[in-house]
C-alpha positions as CSV (number, residue, x, y, z in Angstrom):
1,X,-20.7,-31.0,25.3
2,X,-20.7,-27.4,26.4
3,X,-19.8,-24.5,23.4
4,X,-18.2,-21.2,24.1
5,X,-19.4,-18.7,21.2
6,X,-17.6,-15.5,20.9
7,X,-19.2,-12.9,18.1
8,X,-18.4,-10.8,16.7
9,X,-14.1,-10.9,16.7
10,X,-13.1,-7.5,17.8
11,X,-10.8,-4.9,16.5
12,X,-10.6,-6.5,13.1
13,X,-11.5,-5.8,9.5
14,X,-14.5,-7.9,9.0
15,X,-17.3,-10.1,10.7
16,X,-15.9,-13.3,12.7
17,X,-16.7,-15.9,15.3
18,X,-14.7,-18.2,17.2
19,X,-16.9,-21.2,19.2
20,X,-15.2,-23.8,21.5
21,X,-16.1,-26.7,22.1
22,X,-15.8,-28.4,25.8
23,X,-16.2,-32.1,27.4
24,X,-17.8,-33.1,30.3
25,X,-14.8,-32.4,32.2
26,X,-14.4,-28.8,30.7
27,X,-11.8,-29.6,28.4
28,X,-11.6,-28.1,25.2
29,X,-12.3,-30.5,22.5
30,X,-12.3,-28.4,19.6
31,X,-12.2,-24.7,18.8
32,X,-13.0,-23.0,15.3
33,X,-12.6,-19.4,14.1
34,X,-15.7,-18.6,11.9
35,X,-15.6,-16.2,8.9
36,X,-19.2,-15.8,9.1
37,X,-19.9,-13.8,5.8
38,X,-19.9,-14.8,2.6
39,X,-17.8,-13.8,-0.6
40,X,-19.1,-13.9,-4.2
41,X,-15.9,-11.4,-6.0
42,X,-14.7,-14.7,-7.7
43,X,-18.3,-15.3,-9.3
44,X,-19.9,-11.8,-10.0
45,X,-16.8,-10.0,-11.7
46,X,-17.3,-13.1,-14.5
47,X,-18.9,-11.2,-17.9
48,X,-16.9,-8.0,-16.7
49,X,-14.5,-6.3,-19.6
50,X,-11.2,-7.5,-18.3
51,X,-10.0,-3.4,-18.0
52,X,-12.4,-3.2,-15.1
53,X,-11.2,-5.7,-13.0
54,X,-8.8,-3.9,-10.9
55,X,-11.0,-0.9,-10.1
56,X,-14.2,-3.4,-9.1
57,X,-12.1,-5.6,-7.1
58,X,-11.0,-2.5,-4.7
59,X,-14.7,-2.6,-3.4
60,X,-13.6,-6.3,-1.7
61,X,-12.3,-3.7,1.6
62,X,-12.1,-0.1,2.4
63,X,-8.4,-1.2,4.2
64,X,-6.3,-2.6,1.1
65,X,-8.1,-1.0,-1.8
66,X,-4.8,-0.5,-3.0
67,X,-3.4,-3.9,-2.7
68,X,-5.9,-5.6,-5.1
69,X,-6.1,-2.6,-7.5
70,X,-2.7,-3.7,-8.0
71,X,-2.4,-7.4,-7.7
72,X,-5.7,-7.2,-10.1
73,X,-3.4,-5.0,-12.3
74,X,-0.3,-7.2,-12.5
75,X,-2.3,-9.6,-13.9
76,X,-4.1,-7.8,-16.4
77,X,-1.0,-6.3,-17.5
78,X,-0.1,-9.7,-18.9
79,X,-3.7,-9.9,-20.8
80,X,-2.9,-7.2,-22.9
81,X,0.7,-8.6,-23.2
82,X,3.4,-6.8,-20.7
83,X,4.9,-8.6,-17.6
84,X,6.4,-6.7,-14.7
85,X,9.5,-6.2,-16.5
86,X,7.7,-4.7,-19.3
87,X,6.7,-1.5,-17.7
88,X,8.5,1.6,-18.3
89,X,10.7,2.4,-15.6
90,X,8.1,5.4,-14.5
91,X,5.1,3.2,-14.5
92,X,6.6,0.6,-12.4
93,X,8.0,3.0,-9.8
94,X,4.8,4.9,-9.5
95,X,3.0,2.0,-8.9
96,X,5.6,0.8,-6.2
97,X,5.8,3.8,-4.6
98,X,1.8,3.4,-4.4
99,X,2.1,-0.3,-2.8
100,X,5.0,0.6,-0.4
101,X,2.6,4.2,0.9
102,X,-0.7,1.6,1.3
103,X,2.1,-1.0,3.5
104,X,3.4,2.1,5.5
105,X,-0.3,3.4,6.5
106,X,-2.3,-0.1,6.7
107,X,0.8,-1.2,9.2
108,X,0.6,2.1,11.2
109,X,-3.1,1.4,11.4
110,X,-2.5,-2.1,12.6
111,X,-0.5,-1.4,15.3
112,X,-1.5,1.9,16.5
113,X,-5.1,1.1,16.6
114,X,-5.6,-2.1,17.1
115,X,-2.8,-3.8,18.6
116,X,-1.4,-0.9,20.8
117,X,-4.2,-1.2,23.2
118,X,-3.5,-4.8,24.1
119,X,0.1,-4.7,23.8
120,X,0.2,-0.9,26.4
121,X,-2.7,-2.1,28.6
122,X,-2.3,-5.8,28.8
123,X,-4.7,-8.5,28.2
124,X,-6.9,-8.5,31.0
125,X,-7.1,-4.1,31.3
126,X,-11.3,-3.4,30.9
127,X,-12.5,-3.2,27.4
128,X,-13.9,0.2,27.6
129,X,-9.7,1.4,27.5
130,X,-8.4,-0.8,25.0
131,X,-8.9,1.0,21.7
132,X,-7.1,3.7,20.1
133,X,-8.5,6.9,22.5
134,X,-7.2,4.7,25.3
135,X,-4.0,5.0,23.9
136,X,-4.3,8.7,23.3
137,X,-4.9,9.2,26.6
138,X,-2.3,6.8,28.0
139,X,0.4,7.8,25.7
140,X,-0.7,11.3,23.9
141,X,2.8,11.5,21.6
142,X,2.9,7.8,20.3
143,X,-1.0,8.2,19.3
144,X,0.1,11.6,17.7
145,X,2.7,10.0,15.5
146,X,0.8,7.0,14.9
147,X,-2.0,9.3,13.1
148,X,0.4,11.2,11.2
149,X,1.9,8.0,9.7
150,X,-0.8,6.5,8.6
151,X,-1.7,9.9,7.1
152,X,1.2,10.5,5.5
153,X,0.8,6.8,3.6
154,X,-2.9,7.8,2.5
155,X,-1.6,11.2,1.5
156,X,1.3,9.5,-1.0
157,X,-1.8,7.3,-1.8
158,X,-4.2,10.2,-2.6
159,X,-1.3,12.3,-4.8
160,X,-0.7,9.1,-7.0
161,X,-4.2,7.5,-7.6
162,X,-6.5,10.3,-7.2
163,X,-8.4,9.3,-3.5
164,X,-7.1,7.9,-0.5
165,X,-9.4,4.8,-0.5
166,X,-10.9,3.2,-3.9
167,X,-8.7,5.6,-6.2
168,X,-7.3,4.8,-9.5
169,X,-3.6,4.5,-10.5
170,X,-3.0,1.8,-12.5
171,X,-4.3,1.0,-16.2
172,X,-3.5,-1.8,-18.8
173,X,0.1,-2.2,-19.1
174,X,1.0,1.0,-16.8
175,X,-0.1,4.1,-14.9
176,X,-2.4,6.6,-16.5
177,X,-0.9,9.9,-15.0
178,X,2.7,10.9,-13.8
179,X,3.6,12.2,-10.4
180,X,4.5,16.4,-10.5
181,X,7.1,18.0,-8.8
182,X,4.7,20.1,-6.3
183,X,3.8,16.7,-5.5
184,X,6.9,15.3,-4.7
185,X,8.0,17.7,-3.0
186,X,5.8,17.7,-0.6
187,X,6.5,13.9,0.8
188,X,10.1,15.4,0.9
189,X,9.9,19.0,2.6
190,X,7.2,18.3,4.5
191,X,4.1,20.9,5.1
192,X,2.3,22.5,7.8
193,X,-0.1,19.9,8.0
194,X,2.2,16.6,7.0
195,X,5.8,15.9,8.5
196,X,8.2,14.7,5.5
197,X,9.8,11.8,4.5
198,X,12.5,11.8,6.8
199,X,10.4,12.3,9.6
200,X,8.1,9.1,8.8
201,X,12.0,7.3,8.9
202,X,12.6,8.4,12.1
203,X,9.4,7.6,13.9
204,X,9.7,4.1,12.1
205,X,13.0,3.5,13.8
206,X,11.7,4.7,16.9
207,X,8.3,2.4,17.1
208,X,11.1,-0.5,16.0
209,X,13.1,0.2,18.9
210,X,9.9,0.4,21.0
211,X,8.8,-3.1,20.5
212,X,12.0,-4.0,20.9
213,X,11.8,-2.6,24.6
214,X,8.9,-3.9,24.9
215,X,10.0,-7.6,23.9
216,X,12.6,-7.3,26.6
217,X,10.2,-7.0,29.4
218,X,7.6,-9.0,28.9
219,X,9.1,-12.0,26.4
220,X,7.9,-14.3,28.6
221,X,4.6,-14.0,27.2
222,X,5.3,-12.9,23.8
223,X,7.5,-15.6,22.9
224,X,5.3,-18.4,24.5
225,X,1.8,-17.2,23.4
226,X,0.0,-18.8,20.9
227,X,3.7,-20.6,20.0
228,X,3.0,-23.2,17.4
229,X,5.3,-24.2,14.6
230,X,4.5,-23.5,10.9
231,X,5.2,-23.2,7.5
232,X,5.5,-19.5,6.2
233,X,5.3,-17.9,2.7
234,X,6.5,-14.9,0.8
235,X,8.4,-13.4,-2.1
236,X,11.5,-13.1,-2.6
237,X,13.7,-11.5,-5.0
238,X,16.5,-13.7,-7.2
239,X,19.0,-12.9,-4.7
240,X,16.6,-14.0,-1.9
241,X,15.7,-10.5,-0.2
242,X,12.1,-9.5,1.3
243,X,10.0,-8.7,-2.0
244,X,6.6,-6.9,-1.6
245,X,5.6,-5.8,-5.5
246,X,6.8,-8.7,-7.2
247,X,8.9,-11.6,-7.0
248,X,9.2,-15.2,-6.7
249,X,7.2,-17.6,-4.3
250,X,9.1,-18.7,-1.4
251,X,7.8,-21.0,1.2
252,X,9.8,-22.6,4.6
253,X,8.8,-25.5,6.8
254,X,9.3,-24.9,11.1
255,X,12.8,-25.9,10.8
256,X,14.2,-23.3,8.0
257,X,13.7,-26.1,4.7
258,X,12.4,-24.9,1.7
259,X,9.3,-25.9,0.7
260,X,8.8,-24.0,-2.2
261,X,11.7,-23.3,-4.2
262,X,11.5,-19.7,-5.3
263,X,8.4,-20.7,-8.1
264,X,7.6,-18.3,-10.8
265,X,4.4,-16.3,-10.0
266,X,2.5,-18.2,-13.2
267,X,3.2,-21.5,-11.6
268,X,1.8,-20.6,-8.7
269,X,-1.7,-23.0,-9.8
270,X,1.0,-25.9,-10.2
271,X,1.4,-26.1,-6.5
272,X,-1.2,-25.3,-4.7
273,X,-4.9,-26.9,-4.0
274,X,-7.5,-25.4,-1.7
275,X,-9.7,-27.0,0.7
276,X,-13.1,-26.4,2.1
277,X,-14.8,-26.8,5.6
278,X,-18.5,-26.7,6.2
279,X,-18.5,-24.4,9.0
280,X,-16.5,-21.3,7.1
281,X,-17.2,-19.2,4.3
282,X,-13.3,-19.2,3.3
283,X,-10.8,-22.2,2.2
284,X,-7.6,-23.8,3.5
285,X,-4.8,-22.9,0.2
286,X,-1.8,-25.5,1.0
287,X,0.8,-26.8,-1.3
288,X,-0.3,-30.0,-2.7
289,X,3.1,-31.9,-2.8
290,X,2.5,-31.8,1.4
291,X,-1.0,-32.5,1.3
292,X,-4.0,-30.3,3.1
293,X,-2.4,-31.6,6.6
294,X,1.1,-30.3,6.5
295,X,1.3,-28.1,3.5
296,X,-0.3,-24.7,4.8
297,X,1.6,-21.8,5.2
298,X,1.3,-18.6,7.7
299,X,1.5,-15.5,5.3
300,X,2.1,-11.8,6.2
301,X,5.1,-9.8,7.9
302,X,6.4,-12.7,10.1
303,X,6.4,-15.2,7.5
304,X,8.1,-12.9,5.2
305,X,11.0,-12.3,7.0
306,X,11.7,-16.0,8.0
307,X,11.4,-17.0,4.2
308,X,13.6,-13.7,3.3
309,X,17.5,-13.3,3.0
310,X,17.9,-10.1,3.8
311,X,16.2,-6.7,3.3
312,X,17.6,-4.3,1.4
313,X,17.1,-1.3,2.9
314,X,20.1,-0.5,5.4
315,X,17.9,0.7,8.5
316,X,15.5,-2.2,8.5
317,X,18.5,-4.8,7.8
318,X,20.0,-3.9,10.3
319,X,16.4,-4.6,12.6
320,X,16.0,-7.8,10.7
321,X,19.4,-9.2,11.2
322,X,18.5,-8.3,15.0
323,X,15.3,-9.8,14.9
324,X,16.4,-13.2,13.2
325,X,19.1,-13.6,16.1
326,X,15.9,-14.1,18.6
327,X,15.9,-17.8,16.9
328,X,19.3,-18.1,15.6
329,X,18.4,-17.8,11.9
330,X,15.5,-20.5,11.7
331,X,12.1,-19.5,11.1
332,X,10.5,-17.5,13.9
333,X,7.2,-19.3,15.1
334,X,6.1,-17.0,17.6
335,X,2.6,-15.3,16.7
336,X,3.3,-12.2,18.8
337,X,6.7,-11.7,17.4
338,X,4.7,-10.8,14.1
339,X,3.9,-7.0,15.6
340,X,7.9,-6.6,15.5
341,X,8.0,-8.3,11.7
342,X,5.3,-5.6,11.0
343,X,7.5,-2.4,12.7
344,X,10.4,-3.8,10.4
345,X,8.6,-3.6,7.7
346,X,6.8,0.1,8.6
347,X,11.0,1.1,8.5
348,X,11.7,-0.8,5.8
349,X,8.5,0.9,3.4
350,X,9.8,4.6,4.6
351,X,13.1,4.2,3.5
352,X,12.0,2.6,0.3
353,X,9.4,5.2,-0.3
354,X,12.0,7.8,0.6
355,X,14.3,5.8,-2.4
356,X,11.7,7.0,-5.0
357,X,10.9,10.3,-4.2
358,X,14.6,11.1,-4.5
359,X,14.2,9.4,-7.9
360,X,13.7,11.5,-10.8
361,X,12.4,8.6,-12.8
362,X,9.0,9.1,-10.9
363,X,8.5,12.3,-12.6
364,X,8.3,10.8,-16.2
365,X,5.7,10.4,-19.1
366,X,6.3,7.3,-20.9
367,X,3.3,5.6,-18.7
368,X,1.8,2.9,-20.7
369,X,3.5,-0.1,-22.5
370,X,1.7,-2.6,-25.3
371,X,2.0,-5.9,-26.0
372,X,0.5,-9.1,-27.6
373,X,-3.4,-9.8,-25.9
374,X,-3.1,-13.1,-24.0
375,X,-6.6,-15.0,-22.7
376,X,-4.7,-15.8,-18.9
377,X,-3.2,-13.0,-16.8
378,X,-1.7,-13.8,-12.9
379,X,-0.7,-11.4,-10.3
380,X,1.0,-11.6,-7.2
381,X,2.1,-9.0,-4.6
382,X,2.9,-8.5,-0.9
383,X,-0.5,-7.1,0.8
384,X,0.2,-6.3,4.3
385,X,-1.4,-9.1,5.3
386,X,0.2,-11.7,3.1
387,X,0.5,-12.9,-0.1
388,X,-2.3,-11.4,-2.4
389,X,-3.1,-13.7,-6.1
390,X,-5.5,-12.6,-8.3
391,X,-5.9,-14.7,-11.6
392,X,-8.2,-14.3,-14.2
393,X,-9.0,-15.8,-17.4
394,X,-10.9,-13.9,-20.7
395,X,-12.6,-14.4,-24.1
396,X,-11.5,-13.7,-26.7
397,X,-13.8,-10.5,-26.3
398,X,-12.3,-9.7,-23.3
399,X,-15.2,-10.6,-20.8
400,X,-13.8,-12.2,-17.8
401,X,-14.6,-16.5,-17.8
402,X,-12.9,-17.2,-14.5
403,X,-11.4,-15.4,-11.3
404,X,-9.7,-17.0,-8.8
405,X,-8.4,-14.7,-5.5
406,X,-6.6,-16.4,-3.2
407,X,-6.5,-13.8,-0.3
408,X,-3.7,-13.0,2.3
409,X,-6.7,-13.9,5.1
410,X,-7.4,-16.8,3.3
411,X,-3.6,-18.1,3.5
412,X,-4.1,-17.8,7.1
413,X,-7.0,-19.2,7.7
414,X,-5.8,-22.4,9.4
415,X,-2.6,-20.4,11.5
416,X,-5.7,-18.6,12.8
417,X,-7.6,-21.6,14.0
418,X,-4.3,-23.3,15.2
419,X,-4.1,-20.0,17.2
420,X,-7.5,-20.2,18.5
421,X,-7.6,-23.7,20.0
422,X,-4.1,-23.0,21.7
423,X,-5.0,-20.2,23.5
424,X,-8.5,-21.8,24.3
425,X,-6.6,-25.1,25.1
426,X,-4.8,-23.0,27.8
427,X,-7.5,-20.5,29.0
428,X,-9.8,-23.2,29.7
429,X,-7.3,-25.0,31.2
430,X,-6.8,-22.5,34.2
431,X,-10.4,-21.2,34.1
432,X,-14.7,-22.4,34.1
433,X,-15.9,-19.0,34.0
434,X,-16.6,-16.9,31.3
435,X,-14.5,-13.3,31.5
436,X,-14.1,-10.7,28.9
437,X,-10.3,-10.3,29.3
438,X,-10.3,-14.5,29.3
439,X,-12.0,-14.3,25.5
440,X,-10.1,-11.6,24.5
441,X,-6.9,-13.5,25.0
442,X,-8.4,-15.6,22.0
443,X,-9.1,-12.2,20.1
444,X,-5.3,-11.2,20.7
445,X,-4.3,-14.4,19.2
446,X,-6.4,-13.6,16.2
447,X,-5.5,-9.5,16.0
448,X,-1.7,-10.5,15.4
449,X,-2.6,-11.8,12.0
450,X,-4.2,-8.4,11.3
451,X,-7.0,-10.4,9.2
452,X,-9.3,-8.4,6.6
453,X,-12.1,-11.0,6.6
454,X,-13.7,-8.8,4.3
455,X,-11.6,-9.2,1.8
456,X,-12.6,-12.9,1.9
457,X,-16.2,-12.4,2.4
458,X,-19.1,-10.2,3.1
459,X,-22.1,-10.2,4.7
460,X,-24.8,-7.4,5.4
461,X,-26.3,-6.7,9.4
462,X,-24.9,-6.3,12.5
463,X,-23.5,-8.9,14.7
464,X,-23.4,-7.9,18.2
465,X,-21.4,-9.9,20.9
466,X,-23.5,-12.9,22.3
467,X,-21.4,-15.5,24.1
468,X,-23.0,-18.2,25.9
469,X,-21.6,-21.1,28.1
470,X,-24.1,-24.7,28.1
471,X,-23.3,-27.4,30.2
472,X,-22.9,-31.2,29.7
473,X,-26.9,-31.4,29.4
474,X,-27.1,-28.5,26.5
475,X,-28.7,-26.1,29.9
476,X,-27.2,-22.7,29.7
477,X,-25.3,-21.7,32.8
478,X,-23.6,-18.1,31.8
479,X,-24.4,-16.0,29.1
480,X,-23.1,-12.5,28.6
481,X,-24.0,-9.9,25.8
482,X,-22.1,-7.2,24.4
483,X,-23.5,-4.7,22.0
């Protein structure tokens, strides 16, 4: 048995390994995608007062602070008695307007920085040029507006909760300060330093209609790579359109069939199990009425807009209804297709955000709602990754006696690995010697999921790049390093 190791997994949030696993005949007879550190959140935020939760959760990643300060909020709103509906009307917008800014920048970074370079340069261009300077210097504009977008979402992000990464917005049962005029206005006039609102709109539609260019000329290898069919997961609202603050759990098979029938976020622990693998730090989530084996589902932009409806914004529908006549209205399976999801939904988050900063509601006081205290609190949201659940349970002091996250990464945990052994199925199939561009094809296959593996684990050190090729007899025969 011969084993390919690649370590770390580049341009990613996170520590990761992939090993592959040959025959005698060089073969692959197994591959596996590592998440090589190790996550104790659910355990060490037990004995915690409840009301801290969604500011110690944040420190799970310096990417999507945001995402879990909210999803961590949703569900302690219900412990001091208020469900979504509950908030005022200022509360809930605020915090939307938060969530849509930490989509918008989190995509922009995403694409710009860490898919760009593979997607501009092509997978087998030398390493040393695939990163985001490479792009600066290939394409000096698109890097340009790629920086100010993701800007722009920190600087929304910054106005509202106080700090671009790790701030604080949301308290029990609302939002603890309102958003001021001089800051609105800002997001819609623009400044010398920060295009406005408008602007962000336009270069959305424009990186939209790049990928779409780009789809047209090389399909042949984006619509084939890493191709395997799936389930896919998401919310919904009750008229079925993409939902990324809160709504109802939708899940597809391959073919289009629903798997999960728009389920109340509280029911959520009713139809899902998760399973465990010695050789990763993460589990396997999968509905439990199709077993470990059929019932997992790929989460995140793609699998959102093959479980949504519609979207209803009226730039990005009209991109979605574009992009859902690729496969004739079924379920899109095609991993690389999930950069274009993600551009839809970078258009789709401008034109929302650009809904509530025209909305004088946003400008209100009445920013905190009470209820009756409850011992069980569950939220939900759409991280840019995927679907994001944060559950916890309390004392009747308060104190925290159970957490359970179920992380976007985690959801894709096994589309990753499925991922992995295709492409190393076909690499190895065509080649015997180990190549950088050759292993970062399995890397490419990986980046499209954007994971935060951080957010699923953690780990202290450094891991530097130490892949090594044994033959039949365990001898090494190549070995290359990369620091």
């Amino acid at each position: 048995m011969k084993k390919v190791v690649i370590e770390p997994v580049t341009r990613v949030e996170g520590h990761g390994k992939v090993t592959i696993h040959l025959n005698d005949e060089g073969q692959v007879d197994d591959a596996f995608f590592h998440i090589v550190e190790f996550r104790g959140f659910d355990r060490f935020i037990q004995g915690h007062p409840y009301w801290e939760a969604d500011t110690l959760v944040q420190r799970l990643c310096g990417i999507c602070p945001v995402s879990h300060h909210l999803a961590a909020s949703k569900a302690i709103d219900q412990l001091v008695g208020i469900d979504p509906g509950d908030l005022s009307p200022t509360a809930e917008k605020l915090r939307r307007l938060l969530h849509y800014a930490q989509m918008f920048q989190s995509h922009a970074l995403h694409f710009f920085y860490l898919a760009a370079p593979d997607l501009l340069f092509g997978l087998d261009a030398p390493a040393e040029q695939r990163n985001v300077v490479g792009v600066a210097t290939a394409d000096r504009e698109t890097a340009r507006k790629g920086i100010l977008m993701r800007i722009f979402g920190q600087e929304v992000i910054q106005a509202i909760a106080g700090r671009k990464i790790h701030g604080v917005a949301a308290v029990p049962g609302g939002v603890h300060k309102t958003f001021h005029p001089h800051e609105r206005d800002r997001f819609l006039k623009g400044s010398d330093d920060l295009p406005n609102i408008d602007t962000m709109i336009e270069w959305s539609k424009e990186m939209v209609d790049y990928i779409k260019d780009y789809h047209e000329k090389n399909h042949d290898w984006l619509d084939s790579f890493a191709y395997y069919p799936s389930g896919h997961m998401g919310l919904v609202t009750d008229e079925g359109a993409l939902e990324l603050y809160d709504g109802k759990l939708r899940a597809v098979d391959a073919e289009g069939k629903i798997t999960l029938p728009d389920i109340e976020n509280d029911r959520y622990a009713d139809y899902f199990r998760e399973g465990v693998e010695k050789w990763i730090y993460m589990k396997f989530p999968y509905i439990k009425s199709l077993g470990r084996d059929k019932g997992w589902n790929r989460v995140g932009p793609l699998a959102r807009l093959n479980v949504a409806d519609k979207i209803t914004t009226p730039l990005a529908q009209k991109e979605f209804e574009v992009f859902k006549m690729l496969t004739e209205g079924k379920p899109n399976n095609a991993t690389m297709h999930s950069h274009w999801a993600r551009l839809i939904e970078v258009l789709h988050c401008a034109e929302l955000m650009k809904e509530l900063l025209d909305d004088e509601t946003i400008l209100g006081n009445d920013l905190i709602r009470k209820g009756t205290p409850r011992n069980e609190g569950i939220g939900i949201i759409e991280a840019p990754r995927g679907t994001l659940t944060h559950h916890y349970q309390v004392d009747d002091n308060g104190k925290i006696e159970k957490c359970n996250l179920i992380v976007s990464t985690t959801h894709n945990n096994e589309p990753m690995n499925r991922a992995v052994r295709w492409v190393a199925n076909k690499i190895f199939e065509e080649n015997q010697t180990i190549t950088e561009p050759m292993l970062n094809q399995i890397e490419v296959a990986i980046r499209a999921y954007d994971p935060c593996l951080s957010c699923a684990t953690h780990a202290m050190g450094q891991m530097p790049l130490h892949v090594e090729l044994y033959d039949s007899s365990n001898q090494l025969i190549d070995e290359r390093f990369k620091h």
